[in-house]
C-alpha positions as CSV (number, residue, x, y, z in Angstrom):
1,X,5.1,68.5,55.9
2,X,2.6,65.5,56.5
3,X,0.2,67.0,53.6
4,X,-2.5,68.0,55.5
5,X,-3.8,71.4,56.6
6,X,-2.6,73.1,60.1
7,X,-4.6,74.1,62.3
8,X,-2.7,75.9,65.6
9,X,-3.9,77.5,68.9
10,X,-2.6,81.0,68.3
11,X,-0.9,81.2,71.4
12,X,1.7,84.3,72.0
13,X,4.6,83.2,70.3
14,X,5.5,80.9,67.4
15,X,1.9,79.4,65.6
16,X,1.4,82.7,64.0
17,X,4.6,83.0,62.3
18,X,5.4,79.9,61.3
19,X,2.2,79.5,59.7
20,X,2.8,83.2,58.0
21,X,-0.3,85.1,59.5
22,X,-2.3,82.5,58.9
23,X,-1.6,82.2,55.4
24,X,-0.4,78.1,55.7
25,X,-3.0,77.2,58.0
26,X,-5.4,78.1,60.6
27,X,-5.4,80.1,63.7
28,X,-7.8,79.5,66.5
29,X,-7.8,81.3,70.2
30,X,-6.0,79.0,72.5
31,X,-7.8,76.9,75.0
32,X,-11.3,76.8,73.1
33,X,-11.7,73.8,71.7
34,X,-15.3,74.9,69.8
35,X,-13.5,77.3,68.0
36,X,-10.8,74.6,66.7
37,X,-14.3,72.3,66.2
38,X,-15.3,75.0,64.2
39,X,-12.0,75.0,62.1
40,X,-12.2,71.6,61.6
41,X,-15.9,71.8,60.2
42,X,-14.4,74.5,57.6
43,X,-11.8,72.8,56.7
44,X,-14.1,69.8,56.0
45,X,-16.6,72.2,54.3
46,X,-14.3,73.7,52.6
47,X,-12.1,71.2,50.2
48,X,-10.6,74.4,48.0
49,X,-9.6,76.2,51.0
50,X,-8.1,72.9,52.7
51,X,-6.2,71.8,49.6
52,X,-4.7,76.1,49.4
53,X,-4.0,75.5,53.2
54,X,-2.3,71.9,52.5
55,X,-0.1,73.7,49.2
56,X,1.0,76.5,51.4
57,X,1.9,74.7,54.6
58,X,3.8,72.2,52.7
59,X,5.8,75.5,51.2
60,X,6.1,77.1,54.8
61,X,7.4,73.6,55.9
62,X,10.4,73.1,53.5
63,X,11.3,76.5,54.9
64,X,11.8,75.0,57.9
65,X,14.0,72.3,56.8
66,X,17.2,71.8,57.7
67,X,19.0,72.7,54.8
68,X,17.1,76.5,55.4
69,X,17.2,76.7,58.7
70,X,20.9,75.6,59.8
71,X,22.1,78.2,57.4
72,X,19.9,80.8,59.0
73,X,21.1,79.8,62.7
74,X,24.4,80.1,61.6
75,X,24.3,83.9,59.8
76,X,22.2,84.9,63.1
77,X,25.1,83.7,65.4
78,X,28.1,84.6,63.6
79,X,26.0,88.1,63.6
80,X,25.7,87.9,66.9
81,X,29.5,87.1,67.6
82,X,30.9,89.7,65.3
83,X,29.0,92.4,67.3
């Protein structure tokens, strides 16, 4: 959403997904900090695959907005409800 490329510990939940496999930005093992160094260097060293990285996560963010999501919470709870 701020224009630049993600880059996310890949922790158990959440990172992976939002970022679509890794599609909309970069995944690095939690809590090892030479391999997020090492993303950053890549991302610096690699301006085509930063500005891909930068298109797609401003995609997968605007799927997160509230005028997507609030409609998705809704149609999960009234699903939820009506069972």
């Amino acid at each position: 959403a701020c224009g630049t490329p993600v880059i996310a510990s890949d922790c158990p939940v959440g990172p992976a997904r939002i970022l679509d496999g890794g599609d909309a930005g970069l995944l690095v093992p939690p809590e090892q900090p030479q391999a997020l160094a090492s993303a950053m260097r890549r991302l610096v060293g690699e301006p085509e695959l930063a500005g891909r990285l930068k298109k797609a996560g401003e995609q997968r963010a605007r799927e997160f907005d509230v005028k997507h999501a609030v409609p998705a919470f809704e149609a999960l709870l009234f699903e939820l409800t009506d069972a």
